[in-house]
C-alpha positions as CSV (number, residue, x, y, z in Angstrom):
1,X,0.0,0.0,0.0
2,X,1.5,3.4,-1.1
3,X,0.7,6.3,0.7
4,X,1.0,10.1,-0.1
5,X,2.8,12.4,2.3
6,X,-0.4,14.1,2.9
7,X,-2.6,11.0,3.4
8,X,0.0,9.4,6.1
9,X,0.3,13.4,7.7
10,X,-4.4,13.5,7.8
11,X,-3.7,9.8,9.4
12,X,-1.2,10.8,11.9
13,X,-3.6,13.7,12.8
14,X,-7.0,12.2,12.8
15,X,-8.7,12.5,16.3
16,X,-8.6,9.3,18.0
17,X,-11.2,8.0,21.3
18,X,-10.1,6.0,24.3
19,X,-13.2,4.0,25.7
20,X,-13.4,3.6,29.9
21,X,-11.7,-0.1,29.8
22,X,-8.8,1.5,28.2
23,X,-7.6,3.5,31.4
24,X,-9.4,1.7,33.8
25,X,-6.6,-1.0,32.5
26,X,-4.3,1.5,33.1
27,X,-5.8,2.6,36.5
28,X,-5.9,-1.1,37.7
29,X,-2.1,-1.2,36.9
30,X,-1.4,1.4,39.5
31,X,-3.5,-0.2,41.7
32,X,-2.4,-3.8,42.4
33,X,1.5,-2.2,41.3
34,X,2.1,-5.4,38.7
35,X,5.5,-4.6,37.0
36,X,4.7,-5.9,33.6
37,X,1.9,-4.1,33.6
38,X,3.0,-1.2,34.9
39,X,5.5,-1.2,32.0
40,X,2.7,-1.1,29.8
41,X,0.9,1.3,31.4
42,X,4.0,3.7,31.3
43,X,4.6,2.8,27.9
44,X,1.6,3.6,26.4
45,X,1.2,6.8,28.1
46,X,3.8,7.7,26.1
47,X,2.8,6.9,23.1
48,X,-0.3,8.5,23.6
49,X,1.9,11.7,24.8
50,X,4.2,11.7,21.7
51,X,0.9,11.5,19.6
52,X,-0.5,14.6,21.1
53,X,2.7,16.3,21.0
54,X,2.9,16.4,17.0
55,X,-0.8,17.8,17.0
56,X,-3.4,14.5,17.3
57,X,-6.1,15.3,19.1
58,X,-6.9,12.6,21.8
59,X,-10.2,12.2,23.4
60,X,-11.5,10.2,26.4
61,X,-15.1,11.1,27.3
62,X,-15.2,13.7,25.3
63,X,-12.4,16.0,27.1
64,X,-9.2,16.5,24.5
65,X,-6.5,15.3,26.4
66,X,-3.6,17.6,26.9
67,X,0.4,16.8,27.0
68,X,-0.1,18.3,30.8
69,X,-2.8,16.1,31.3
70,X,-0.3,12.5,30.0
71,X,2.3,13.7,32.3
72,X,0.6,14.0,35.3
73,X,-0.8,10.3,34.7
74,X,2.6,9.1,34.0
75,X,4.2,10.6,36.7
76,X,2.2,8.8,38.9
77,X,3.3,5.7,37.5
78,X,6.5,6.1,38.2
């Protein structure tokens, strides 16, 4: 599949939504503290982060999640 430069740049931007079971996973992980999942936890924050960073807009119950917002969640991860 060939894509233009401004296809891949509208897919890279497109607004994306996070359902409840997607950070309730994530909030479950802090929770019960289990490492492997904490690792995922941490590194999907990031990904999320990085994705907001280079202007996708990120939605979870219909609040635009900020870079702020990432980092807060992350840091209490760590």
């Amino acid at each position: 599949m060939n894509l233009s430069l401004n296809e891949l740049t509208k897919m890279a931007t497109q607004e994306v939504n996070f359902d409840e079971t997607f950070f309730s996973n994530i909030e479950e992980c802090i929770k019960y503290n289990r490492i492997g999942t904490l690792n995922w936890a941490i590194h999907t924050l990031t990904i999320i982060r990085e994705r907001i960073d280079v202007g996708q807009k990120v939605k979870y119950k219909e609040i635009d999640l900020t870079s702020e917002t990432l980092s807060l969640a992350h840091l209490l991860l760590l």
